[in-house]
Steps between C-alpha positions, in 0.01 A plus 500: 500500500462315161752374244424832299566730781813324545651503175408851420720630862846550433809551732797653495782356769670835658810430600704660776821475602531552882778520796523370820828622694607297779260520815286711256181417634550682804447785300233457229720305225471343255432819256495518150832573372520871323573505161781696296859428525581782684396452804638473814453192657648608857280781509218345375509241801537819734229695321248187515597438927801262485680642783853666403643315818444215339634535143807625655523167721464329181762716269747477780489101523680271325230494274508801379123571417237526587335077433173583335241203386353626169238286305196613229149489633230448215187615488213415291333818405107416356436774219150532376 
């Protein structure tokens, strides 16, 4: 590829916030968080194979919640 090519490709960085609930790998997380405001987070987690045994462990300690690691994952997306 040549200094032309190159300055003629552009990218866009895609950003993505996702969640990763405690132990979450176990079962397919992290996942791109859904958007809106309305949406239940609890069911969500269920809906997406978080087991309900688990966020009730969680909601039931002193904690309170269910700890969830949440971070943005960029992508750069080539458009041509």
């Amino acid at each position: 590829m040549d200094i032309q090519q190159k300055t003629n490709k552009t990218q866009d960085i895609q950003m993505t916030m996702m969640i990763d609930p405690d132990g979450g790998w176990q079962f397919g997380f992290p996942k791109p968080k859904p958007t809106g405001d309305d949406v239940d987070m609890r069911q969500w987690l269920i809906d997406n194979g978080y087991p309900e045994q688990l966020i009730e462990y969680w909601e039931q300690s002193s904690l309170g919640y269910v700890p969830c690691r949440m971070y943005v994952n960029d992508e750069h997306v080539d458009n041509q």
